[in-house]
N, C-alpha and C positions, 0 to 999 in steps of 0.2 A: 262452828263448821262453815267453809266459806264453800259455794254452790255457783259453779258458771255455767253459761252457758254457749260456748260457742261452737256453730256447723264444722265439724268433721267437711273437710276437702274428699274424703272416703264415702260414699254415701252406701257401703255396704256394712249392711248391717248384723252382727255377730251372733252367732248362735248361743242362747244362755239356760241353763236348765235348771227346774226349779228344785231337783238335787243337789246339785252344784256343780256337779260335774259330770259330761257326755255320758261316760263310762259309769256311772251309777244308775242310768235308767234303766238298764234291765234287770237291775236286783228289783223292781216296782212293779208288779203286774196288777193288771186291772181283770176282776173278773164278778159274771154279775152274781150278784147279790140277791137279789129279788124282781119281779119282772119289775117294781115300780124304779129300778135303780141300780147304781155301779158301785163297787166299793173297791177301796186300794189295801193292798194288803203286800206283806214281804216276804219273799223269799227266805229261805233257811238265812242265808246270810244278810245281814242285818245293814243297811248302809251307812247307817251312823258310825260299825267300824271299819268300815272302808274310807267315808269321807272326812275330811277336815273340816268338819263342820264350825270348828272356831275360829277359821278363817274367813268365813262367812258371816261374824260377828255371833253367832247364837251362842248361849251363854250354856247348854246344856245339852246331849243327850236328844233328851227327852222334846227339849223345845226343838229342835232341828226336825226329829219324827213328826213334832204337830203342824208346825208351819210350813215344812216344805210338800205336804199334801194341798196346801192352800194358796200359793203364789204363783200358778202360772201365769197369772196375770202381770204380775209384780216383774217374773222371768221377762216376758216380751217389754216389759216397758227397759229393763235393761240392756236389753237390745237396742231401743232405741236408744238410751241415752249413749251408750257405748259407739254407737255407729254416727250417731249426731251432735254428740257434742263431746266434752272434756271430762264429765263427771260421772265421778269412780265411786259408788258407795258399796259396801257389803252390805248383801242379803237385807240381814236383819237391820240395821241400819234404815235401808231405804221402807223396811213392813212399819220400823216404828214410827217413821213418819207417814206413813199411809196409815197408820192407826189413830193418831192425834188427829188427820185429819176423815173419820168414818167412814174411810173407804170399807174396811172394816171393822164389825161391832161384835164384840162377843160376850154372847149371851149366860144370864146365869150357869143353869146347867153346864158350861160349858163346849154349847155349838158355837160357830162364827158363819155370822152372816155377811157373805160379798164374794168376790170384789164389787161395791156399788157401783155404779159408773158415774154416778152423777157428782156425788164427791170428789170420786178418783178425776175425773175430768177439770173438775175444777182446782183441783189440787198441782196436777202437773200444768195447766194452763199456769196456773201464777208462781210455780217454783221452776220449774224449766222453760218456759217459755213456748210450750209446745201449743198448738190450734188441734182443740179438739171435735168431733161434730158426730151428735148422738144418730147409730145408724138403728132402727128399728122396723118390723112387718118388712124388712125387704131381702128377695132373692143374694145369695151371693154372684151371680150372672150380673147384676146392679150396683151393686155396694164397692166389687170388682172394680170396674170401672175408674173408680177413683183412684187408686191404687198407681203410683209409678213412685219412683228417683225421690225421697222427701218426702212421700206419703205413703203410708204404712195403715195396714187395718187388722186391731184388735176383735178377732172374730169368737164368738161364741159356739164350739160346738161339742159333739159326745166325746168323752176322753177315750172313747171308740174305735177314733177313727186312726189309733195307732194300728189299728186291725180293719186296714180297709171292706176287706170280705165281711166285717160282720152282718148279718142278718139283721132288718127290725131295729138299728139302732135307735138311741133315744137321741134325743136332739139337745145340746147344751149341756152346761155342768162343768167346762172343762174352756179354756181360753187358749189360741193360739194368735201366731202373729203373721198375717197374710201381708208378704211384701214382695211381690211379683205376678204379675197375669202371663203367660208365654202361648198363644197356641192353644187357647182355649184349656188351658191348667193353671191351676195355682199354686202356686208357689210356697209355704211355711214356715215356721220353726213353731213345733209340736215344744212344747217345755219339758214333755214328760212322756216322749215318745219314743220308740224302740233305739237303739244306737243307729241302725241301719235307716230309720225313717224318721228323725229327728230334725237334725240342720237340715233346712232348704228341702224339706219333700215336696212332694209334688203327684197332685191328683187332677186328674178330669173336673172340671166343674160340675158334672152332672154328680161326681162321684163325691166330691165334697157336700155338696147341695144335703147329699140325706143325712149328714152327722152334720146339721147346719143350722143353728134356731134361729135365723133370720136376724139377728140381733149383733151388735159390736158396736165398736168406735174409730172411725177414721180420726187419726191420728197425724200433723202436718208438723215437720221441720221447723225450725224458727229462721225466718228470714233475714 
Protein backbone atom coordinates (compact mmCIF):
# COMPACT_ATOMS: atom_id res chain seq x y z
CA UNK A 1 0.00 0.00 0.00
CA UNK A 2 1.92 3.24 -1.03
CA UNK A 3 0.57 6.43 1.52
CA UNK A 4 1.43 10.16 0.41
CA UNK A 5 1.17 12.90 1.58
CA UNK A 6 0.78 15.88 -0.13
CA UNK A 7 -1.35 19.60 0.67
CA UNK A 8 -4.49 19.85 -1.29
CA UNK A 9 -4.20 23.48 -3.02
CA UNK A 10 -8.27 23.20 -1.70
CA UNK A 11 -8.00 23.59 1.94
CA UNK A 12 -11.61 22.84 2.42
CA UNK A 13 -12.25 20.11 3.87
CA UNK A 14 -15.08 17.45 2.97
CA UNK A 15 -17.83 16.15 4.91
CA UNK A 16 -17.32 12.22 5.89
CA UNK A 17 -19.82 10.23 7.96
CA UNK A 18 -19.04 7.40 9.86
CA UNK A 19 -22.16 5.59 7.97
CA UNK A 20 -20.74 6.20 4.91
CA UNK A 21 -22.95 8.01 3.58
CA UNK A 22 -24.82 11.63 4.36
CA UNK A 23 -28.11 10.02 3.62
CA UNK A 24 -27.74 7.15 6.20
CA UNK A 25 -27.69 9.35 9.28
CA UNK A 26 -31.01 9.51 9.90
CA UNK A 27 -31.67 5.87 9.81
CA UNK A 28 -29.14 6.33 13.52
CA UNK A 29 -30.84 7.80 16.26
CA UNK A 30 -29.40 8.54 19.57
CA UNK A 31 -31.61 8.23 22.35
CA UNK A 32 -30.83 7.99 26.09
CA UNK A 33 -30.42 5.05 27.69
CA UNK A 34 -29.96 5.60 31.25
CA UNK A 35 -29.23 8.85 33.09
CA UNK A 36 -25.57 7.47 33.36
CA UNK A 37 -25.50 7.53 29.25
CA UNK A 38 -26.56 7.37 25.44
CA UNK A 39 -26.95 4.63 23.38
CA UNK A 40 -27.27 4.15 19.38
CA UNK A 41 -29.79 2.22 18.16
CA UNK A 42 -31.70 1.63 14.42
CA UNK A 43 -34.43 2.48 13.08
CA UNK A 44 -36.89 -0.17 11.53
CA UNK A 45 -34.74 0.18 8.57
CA UNK A 46 -31.58 -1.32 8.92
CA UNK A 47 -28.61 0.78 7.13
CA UNK A 48 -26.56 -1.95 6.32
CA UNK A 49 -29.36 -2.54 3.55
CA UNK A 50 -29.22 0.81 2.36
CA UNK A 51 -25.44 1.13 2.42
CA UNK A 52 -22.54 -0.22 0.36
CA UNK A 53 -20.93 -1.17 3.08
CA UNK A 54 -18.31 -3.19 1.03
CA UNK A 55 -17.29 -0.29 -0.57
CA UNK A 56 -16.08 0.93 2.57
CA UNK A 57 -13.80 -2.13 2.77
CA UNK A 58 -15.96 -4.02 5.75
CA UNK A 59 -16.06 -7.50 5.01
CA UNK A 60 -19.48 -8.11 6.49
CA UNK A 61 -22.94 -7.06 7.57
CA UNK A 62 -22.34 -7.42 10.79
CA UNK A 63 -18.83 -5.66 10.99
CA UNK A 64 -20.06 -2.46 9.26
CA UNK A 65 -23.05 -2.43 12.34
CA UNK A 66 -20.15 -2.76 15.04
CA UNK A 67 -17.59 -0.24 13.76
CA UNK A 68 -19.40 2.31 12.26
CA UNK A 69 -20.93 3.18 15.77
CA UNK A 70 -17.20 3.53 16.74
CA UNK A 71 -15.34 5.78 14.17
CA UNK A 72 -16.23 9.27 14.36
CA UNK A 73 -13.20 9.92 15.09
CA UNK A 74 -11.58 7.93 12.33
CA UNK A 75 -14.76 10.01 10.07
CA UNK A 76 -13.05 13.48 10.91
CA UNK A 77 -9.55 12.33 10.31
CA UNK A 78 -10.92 11.47 6.68
CA UNK A 79 -11.77 14.60 6.44
CA UNK A 80 -8.75 15.82 6.93
CA UNK A 81 -6.83 13.63 4.92
CA UNK A 82 -9.27 14.17 1.96
CA UNK A 83 -9.19 17.99 2.25
CA UNK A 84 -5.24 17.84 2.75
CA UNK A 85 -3.62 15.76 1.07
CA UNK A 86 -3.97 12.71 -1.87
CA UNK A 87 -4.91 9.80 0.27
CA UNK A 88 -7.95 7.72 -0.36
CA UNK A 89 -8.33 4.83 2.09
CA UNK A 90 -11.73 2.88 2.71
CA UNK A 91 -13.21 3.00 5.92
CA UNK A 92 -12.01 -0.21 7.18
CA UNK A 93 -8.80 0.02 5.79
CA UNK A 94 -7.78 3.14 7.54
CA UNK A 95 -9.81 1.25 11.39
CA UNK A 96 -7.16 -1.44 10.59
CA UNK A 97 -4.57 0.53 10.64
CA UNK A 98 -5.56 2.51 13.59
CA UNK A 99 -6.07 -0.94 15.29
CA UNK A 100 -2.24 -2.23 14.81
CA UNK A 101 -1.59 0.85 16.04
CA UNK A 102 -3.99 0.91 19.79
CA UNK A 103 -5.79 3.59 18.81
CA UNK A 104 -8.13 1.08 19.49
CA UNK A 105 -8.10 -1.92 21.94
CA UNK A 106 -10.83 -4.44 22.09
CA UNK A 107 -11.56 -5.99 24.94
CA UNK A 108 -12.29 -9.69 25.83
CA UNK A 109 -15.87 -9.44 26.26
CA UNK A 110 -16.10 -7.67 23.40
CA UNK A 111 -16.12 -3.65 24.34
CA UNK A 112 -13.59 -1.32 22.37
CA UNK A 113 -11.91 1.03 24.02
CA UNK A 114 -11.06 4.65 22.22
CA UNK A 115 -10.45 6.38 19.98
CA UNK A 116 -7.05 6.93 22.43
CA UNK A 117 -5.58 9.90 21.51
CA UNK A 118 -2.38 9.47 22.36
CA UNK A 119 -1.69 6.52 19.99
CA UNK A 120 -3.94 7.89 17.42
CA UNK A 121 -1.73 11.12 17.65
CA UNK A 122 1.10 9.42 17.23
CA UNK A 123 -0.01 7.37 14.62
CA UNK A 124 -1.03 10.07 12.11
CA UNK A 125 1.96 12.26 13.03
CA UNK A 126 4.27 9.55 11.56
CA UNK A 127 2.00 8.00 8.71
CA UNK A 128 0.64 11.28 7.26
CA UNK A 129 2.65 13.80 8.37
CA UNK A 130 0.02 15.68 10.19
CA UNK A 131 1.27 18.06 13.78
CA UNK A 132 -0.68 17.05 16.30
CA UNK A 133 -1.09 18.77 19.90
CA UNK A 134 -3.04 17.14 22.94
CA UNK A 135 -5.91 19.78 23.91
CA UNK A 136 -7.02 19.04 27.61
CA UNK A 137 -9.10 21.13 30.91
CA UNK A 138 -9.75 23.67 28.23
CA UNK A 139 -12.80 25.84 27.34
CA UNK A 140 -13.69 25.61 23.51
CA UNK A 141 -13.82 29.67 23.63
CA UNK A 142 -9.75 28.62 23.81
CA UNK A 143 -8.96 25.69 21.96
CA UNK A 144 -11.19 27.67 19.17
CA UNK A 145 -8.70 29.90 18.78
CA UNK A 146 -6.32 27.88 17.15
CA UNK A 147 -8.39 26.88 14.62
CA UNK A 148 -8.21 28.56 10.96
CA UNK A 149 -7.07 27.38 6.93
CA UNK A 150 -4.69 23.96 7.86
CA UNK A 151 -5.79 23.74 11.32
CA UNK A 152 -8.47 21.74 12.30
CA UNK A 153 -9.78 20.63 15.87
CA UNK A 154 -10.80 16.99 16.74
CA UNK A 155 -13.35 17.94 19.52
CA UNK A 156 -14.75 15.72 22.12
CA UNK A 157 -18.28 16.25 22.78
CA UNK A 158 -22.23 14.49 23.59
CA UNK A 159 -23.34 12.74 20.43
CA UNK A 160 -26.18 15.13 21.70
CA UNK A 161 -25.55 17.82 20.29
CA UNK A 162 -27.04 16.55 17.03
CA UNK A 163 -30.13 17.80 19.23
CA UNK A 164 -28.98 21.20 20.10
CA UNK A 165 -32.08 21.79 22.58
CA UNK A 166 -31.27 18.82 24.52
CA UNK A 167 -31.45 19.47 28.20
CA UNK A 168 -28.62 18.31 30.85
CA UNK A 169 -26.49 16.94 28.25
CA UNK A 170 -23.53 14.68 29.05
CA UNK A 171 -20.31 15.94 28.03
CA UNK A 172 -18.06 13.69 25.59
CA UNK A 173 -18.58 10.22 24.20
CA UNK A 174 -18.84 11.24 20.71
CA UNK A 175 -15.92 13.11 18.24
CA UNK A 176 -16.45 15.88 15.81
CA UNK A 177 -14.22 17.97 13.73
CA UNK A 178 -14.31 21.78 14.50
CA UNK A 179 -12.79 23.66 11.35
CA UNK A 180 -14.04 27.12 11.44
CA UNK A 181 -14.66 30.02 14.19
CA UNK A 182 -17.03 32.75 12.26
CA UNK A 183 -18.75 35.38 14.63
CA UNK A 184 -18.37 33.74 17.74
CA UNK A 185 -19.84 30.12 16.25
CA UNK A 186 -18.32 27.16 15.35
CA UNK A 187 -18.32 25.63 12.65
CA UNK A 188 -18.36 21.24 12.35
CA UNK A 189 -18.73 18.11 10.73
CA UNK A 190 -20.90 16.14 13.21
CA UNK A 191 -19.96 12.30 11.58
CA UNK A 192 -23.15 11.19 12.77
CA UNK A 193 -25.33 14.04 12.81
CA UNK A 194 -28.73 14.71 11.49
CA UNK A 195 -28.57 15.16 7.37
CA UNK A 196 -29.71 18.70 8.01
CA UNK A 197 -26.98 19.35 10.75
CA UNK A 198 -24.15 17.38 9.60
CA UNK A 199 -21.65 18.94 7.05
CA UNK A 200 -20.48 22.34 8.34
CA UNK A 201 -23.15 22.99 11.24
CA UNK A 202 -22.88 25.53 13.09
CA UNK A 203 -23.49 26.62 16.78
CA UNK A 204 -22.89 29.50 19.22
CA UNK A 205 -19.90 28.85 21.29
CA UNK A 206 -21.80 29.13 24.40
CA UNK A 207 -24.15 26.53 22.75
CA UNK A 208 -21.40 24.14 21.84
CA UNK A 209 -19.59 24.72 25.18
CA UNK A 210 -22.35 22.41 27.09
CA UNK A 211 -22.01 19.27 24.89
CA UNK A 212 -18.21 20.02 25.26
CA UNK A 213 -15.63 17.96 27.57
CA UNK A 214 -13.12 20.17 27.41
CA UNK A 215 -10.96 17.72 25.66
CA UNK A 216 -9.61 17.07 21.75
CA UNK A 217 -6.80 17.53 19.47
CA UNK A 218 -5.61 20.21 17.40
CA UNK A 219 -4.75 18.87 14.38
CA UNK A 220 -2.09 20.88 11.71
CA UNK A 221 -1.67 20.40 7.80
CA UNK A 222 1.75 19.24 6.80
CA UNK A 223 3.87 21.97 5.64
Amino acid sequence: MSLSTFPSRDITLPYVSQWGSLDRNDEVVMRRAAPSGLDVFLRPTDPSQLHDWASDGYHSSEEYLFWSRKVCGLACLQSLLHGWTDVRLPMRELLALALDRGCYVVEPRGNVRGLIYRPFMAWVSAQFGFRCQLVENTPIQASARAVRPGRALIASVSPEIRDPATRAPRRGGHLVLVHAVQGGKVRFHDPSGYSHNADSASLPMRVFERFHAGRGILISATS
